[in-house]
C-alpha positions as CSV (number, residue, x, y, z in Angstrom):
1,X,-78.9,58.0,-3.6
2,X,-76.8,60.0,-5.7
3,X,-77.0,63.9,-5.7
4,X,-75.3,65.7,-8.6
5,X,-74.1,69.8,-9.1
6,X,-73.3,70.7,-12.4
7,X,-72.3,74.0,-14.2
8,X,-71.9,73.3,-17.5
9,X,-70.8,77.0,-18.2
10,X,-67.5,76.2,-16.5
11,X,-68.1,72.4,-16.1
12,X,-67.6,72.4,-12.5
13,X,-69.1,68.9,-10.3
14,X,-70.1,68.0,-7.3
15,X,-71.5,64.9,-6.1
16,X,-72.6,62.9,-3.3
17,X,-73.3,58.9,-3.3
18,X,-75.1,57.4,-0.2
19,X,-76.8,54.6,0.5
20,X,-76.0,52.9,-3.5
21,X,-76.2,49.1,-3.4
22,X,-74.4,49.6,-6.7
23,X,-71.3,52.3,-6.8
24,X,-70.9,53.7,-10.3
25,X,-68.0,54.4,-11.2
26,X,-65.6,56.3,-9.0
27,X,-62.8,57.3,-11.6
28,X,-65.2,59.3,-14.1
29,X,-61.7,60.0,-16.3
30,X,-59.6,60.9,-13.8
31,X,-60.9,64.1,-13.0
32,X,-61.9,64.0,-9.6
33,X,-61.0,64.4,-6.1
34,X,-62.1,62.1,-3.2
35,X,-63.6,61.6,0.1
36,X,-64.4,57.9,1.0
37,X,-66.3,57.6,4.3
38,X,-67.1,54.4,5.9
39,X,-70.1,55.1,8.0
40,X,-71.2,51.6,9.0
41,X,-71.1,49.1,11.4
42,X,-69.0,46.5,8.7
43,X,-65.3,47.1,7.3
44,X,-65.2,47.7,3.8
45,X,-63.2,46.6,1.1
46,X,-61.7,48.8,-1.7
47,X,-59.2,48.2,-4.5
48,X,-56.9,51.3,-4.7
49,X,-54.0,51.5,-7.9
50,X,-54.3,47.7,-7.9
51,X,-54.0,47.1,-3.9
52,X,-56.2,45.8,-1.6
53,X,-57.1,48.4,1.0
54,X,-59.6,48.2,4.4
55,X,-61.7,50.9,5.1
56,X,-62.8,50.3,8.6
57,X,-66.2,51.8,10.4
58,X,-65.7,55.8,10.9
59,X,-62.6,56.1,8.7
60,X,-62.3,58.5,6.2
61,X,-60.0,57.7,2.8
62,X,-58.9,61.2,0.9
63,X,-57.9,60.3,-2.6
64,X,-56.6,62.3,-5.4
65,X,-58.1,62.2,-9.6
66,X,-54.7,60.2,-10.2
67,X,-55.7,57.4,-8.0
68,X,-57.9,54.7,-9.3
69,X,-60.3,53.7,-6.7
70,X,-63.3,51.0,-6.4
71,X,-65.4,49.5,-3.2
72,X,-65.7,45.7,-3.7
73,X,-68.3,44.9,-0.7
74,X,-70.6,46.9,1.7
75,X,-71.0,49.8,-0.9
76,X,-74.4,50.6,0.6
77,X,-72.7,52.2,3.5
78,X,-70.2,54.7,2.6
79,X,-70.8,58.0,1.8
80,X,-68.9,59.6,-1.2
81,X,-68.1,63.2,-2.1
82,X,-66.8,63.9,-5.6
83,X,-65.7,67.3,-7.0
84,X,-63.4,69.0,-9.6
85,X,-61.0,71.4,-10.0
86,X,-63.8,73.1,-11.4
87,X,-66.0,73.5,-8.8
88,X,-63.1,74.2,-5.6
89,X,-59.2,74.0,-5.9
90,X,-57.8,72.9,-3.1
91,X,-54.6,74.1,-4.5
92,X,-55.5,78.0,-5.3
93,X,-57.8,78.1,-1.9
94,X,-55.1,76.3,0.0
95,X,-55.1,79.3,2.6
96,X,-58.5,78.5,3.2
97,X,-59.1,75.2,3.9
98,X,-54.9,74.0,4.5
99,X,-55.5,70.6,2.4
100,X,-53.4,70.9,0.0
101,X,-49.9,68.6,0.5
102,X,-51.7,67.0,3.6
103,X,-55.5,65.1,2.5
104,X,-54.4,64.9,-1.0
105,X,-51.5,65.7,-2.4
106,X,-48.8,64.2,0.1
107,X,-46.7,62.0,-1.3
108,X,-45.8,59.3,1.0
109,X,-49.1,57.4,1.9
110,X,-53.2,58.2,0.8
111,X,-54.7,59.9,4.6
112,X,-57.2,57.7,6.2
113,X,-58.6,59.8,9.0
114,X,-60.6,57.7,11.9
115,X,-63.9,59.8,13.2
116,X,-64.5,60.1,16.9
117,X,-68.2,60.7,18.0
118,X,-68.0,63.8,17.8
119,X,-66.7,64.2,14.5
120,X,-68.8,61.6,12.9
121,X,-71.8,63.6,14.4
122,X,-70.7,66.7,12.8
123,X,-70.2,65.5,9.6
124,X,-73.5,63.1,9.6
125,X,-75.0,66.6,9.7
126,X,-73.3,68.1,7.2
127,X,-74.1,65.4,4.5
128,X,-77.9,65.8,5.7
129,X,-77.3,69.9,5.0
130,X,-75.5,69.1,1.8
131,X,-78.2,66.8,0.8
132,X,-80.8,69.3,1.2
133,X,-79.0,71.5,-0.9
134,X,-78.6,69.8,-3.9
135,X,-82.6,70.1,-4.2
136,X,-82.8,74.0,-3.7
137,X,-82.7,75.0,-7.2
138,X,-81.5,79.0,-7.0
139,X,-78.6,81.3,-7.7
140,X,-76.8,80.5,-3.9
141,X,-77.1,77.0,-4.8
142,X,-73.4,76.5,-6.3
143,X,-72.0,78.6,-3.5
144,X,-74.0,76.9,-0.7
145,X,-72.7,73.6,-1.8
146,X,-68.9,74.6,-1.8
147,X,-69.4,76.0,1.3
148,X,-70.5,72.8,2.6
149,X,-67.8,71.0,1.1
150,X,-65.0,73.7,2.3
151,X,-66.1,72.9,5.7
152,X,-66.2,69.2,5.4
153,X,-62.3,69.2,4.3
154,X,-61.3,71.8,6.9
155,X,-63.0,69.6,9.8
156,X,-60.9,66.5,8.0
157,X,-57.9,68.3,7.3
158,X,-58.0,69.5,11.7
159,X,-58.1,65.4,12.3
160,X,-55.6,64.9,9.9
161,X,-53.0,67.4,11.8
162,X,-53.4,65.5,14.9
163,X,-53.5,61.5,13.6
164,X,-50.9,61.7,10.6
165,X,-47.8,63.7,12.3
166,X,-45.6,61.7,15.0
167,X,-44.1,63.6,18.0
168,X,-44.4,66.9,18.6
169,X,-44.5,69.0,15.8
170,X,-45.7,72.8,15.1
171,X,-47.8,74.5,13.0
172,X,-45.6,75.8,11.4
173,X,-43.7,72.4,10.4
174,X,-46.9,71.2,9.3
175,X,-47.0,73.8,6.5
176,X,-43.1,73.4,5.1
177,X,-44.0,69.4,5.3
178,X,-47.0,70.5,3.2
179,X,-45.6,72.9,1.2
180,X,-42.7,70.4,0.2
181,X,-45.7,67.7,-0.6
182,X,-46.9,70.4,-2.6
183,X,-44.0,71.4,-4.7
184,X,-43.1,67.7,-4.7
185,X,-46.4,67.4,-6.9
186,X,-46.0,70.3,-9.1
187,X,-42.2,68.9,-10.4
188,X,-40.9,65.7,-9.2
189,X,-40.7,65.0,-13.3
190,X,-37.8,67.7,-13.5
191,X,-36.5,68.4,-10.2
192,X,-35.5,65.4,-8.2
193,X,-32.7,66.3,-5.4
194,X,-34.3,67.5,-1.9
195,X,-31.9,70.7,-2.5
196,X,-34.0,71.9,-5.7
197,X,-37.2,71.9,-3.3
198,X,-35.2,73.3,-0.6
199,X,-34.0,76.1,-2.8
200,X,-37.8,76.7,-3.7
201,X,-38.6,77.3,0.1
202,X,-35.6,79.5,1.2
203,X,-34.8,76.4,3.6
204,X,-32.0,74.8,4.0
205,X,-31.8,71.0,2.7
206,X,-30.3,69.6,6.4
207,X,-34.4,71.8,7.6
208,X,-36.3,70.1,5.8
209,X,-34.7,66.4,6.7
210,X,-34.8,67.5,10.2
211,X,-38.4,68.5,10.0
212,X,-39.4,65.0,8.1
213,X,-37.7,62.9,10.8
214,X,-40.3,64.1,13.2
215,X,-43.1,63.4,10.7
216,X,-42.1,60.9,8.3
217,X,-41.0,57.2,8.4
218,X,-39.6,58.5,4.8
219,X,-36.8,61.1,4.5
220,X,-37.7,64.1,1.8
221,X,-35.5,62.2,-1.0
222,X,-37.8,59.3,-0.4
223,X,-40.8,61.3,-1.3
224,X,-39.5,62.8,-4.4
225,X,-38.7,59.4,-5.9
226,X,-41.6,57.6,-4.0
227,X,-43.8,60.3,-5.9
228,X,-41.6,59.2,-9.6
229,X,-42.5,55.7,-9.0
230,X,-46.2,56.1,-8.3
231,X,-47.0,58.0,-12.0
232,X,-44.4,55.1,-12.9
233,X,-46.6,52.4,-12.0
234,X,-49.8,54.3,-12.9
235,X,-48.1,54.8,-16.8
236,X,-47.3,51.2,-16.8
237,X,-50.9,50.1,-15.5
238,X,-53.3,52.1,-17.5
239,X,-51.5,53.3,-20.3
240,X,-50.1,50.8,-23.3
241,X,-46.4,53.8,-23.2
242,X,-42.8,52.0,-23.7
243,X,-40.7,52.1,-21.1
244,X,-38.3,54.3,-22.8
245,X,-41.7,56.9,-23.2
246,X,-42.7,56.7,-19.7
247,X,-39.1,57.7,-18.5
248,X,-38.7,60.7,-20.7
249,X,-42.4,61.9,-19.5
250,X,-41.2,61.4,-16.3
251,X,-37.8,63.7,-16.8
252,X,-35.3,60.8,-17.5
253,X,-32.5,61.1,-20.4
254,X,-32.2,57.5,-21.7
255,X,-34.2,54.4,-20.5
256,X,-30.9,52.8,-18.8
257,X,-31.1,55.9,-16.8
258,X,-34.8,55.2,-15.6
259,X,-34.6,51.5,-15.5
260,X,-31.7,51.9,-12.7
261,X,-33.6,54.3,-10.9
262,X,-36.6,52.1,-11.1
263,X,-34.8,48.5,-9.7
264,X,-33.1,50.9,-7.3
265,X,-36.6,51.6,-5.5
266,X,-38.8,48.9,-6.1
267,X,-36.0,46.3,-5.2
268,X,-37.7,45.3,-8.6
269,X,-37.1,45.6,-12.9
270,X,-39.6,47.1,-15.1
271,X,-39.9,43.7,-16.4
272,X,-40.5,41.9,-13.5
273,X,-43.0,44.5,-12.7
274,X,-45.1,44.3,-15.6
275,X,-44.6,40.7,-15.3
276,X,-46.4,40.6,-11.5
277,X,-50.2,39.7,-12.0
């Protein structure tokens, strides 16, 4: 079943996929963020950037349009939800829903969220409200549907806070973890030293390390170049660029420069990379 909201004034989407014995396709251009929710009985299998990923029963997989995503078996049973910048920004309504830099945009792993009963009862009704909403045909329509959708990230994003941070960490720390995530997205292709992102959130450099030792198996200056290396791969997957193009797109001087930088994280060169099947 696939249930589609469209505004072609502003060319916002939204769409759900349940139930398909065939997926289409998941990328549509890039465009779109991602919720992936296994509701079965049966572990599924996805490809995600080239990688082989389990989804198991009652996880939920929060992916962003830069990520290139496909369900190899079991496709009948997930749900999918679909939308665009268009139709809700996590980034501009971040004080809303408290998404953004923590299901989406953080930089060291994709969020798989596991559903408890309750939560998977919650949200089974919210799909059956969204799906009856995609029918009613009137001027609340769009708004109903975001609605929806806002409340289906916020009841993700709560699980989220509890099963992604180790120890014991505050609210507080949460948002300079996210915030960092954020800024991390918005300019790791000029700014790479934690002390740039530090200076951007009146913190202190020696903070924000502190703060990420209590969430993060990776330290802030992981992030930054974890988050170089993953457009890195992506320009050298689906794009035909030089290496000497995808470093300067990705804030590099010369191609020495981000061939160094490149063996110095993956443990591997550019050519052996490309070389990798």
């Amino acid at each position: 079943m696939e249930k589609r909201f469209y505004n072609s004034k502003v060319k916002a989407q939204f769409t759900l996929l349940l139930d398909e014995e065939n997926l289409p396709d998941l990328n549509l251009n890039g465009s779109f963020l991602k919720f992936i929710w296994n509701k079965g009985d049966l572990d599924v299998l996805i490809q995600l950037d080239n990688q082989e990923q389990t989804l198991y029963p009652n996880q939920v997989i929060c992916m962003t349009y830069l990520q290139h995503i496909s369900v190899v078996n079991n496709q009948n049973q997930v749900v999918v939800l679909l939308f665009n910048r268009e139709f809700y920004c996590v980034h501009t309504n971040d004080s809303e829903v408290s998404c953004n830099g923590l299901l989406f945009f953080g930089s060291n792993q994709t969020p798989i969220i596991l559903l408890n009963q309750h939560e998977f009862e919650i949200l089974s009704y919210l799909i059956s409200v969204l799906k009856e909403e995609f029918d009613i045909i009137d001027g609340n329509r769009e708004e109903m549907l975001r609605i929806l959708l806002k409340r289906f990230i916020i009841r993700c994003t709560r699980l989220a806070k509890q099963q992604l941070f180790k120890g014991d960490i505050s609210f507080n720390e949460v948002d300079i973890v996210r915030l960092f995530n954020v800024l991390v997205e918005e300019n790791y292709k000029k700014l790479k030293k934690v002390s740039d992102y530090a200076s951007l959130m009146n913190k202190s450099p020696k903070t924000i390390s502190n703060i990420f030792n209590q969430y993060s198996e990776l330290s802030p200056l992981q992030i930054i170049h974890q988050r170089v290396i993953i457009e890195a791969k992506r320009l050298f997957n689906y794009t035909s660029k030089s290496a000497k193009e995808i470093g300067q797109e990705l804030g590099f001087d010369d191609a020495a420069q981000f061939s160094k930088f490149f063996k110095n994280v993956t443990g591997k060169s550019i050519s052996e990379y490309r070389n990798t099947p």
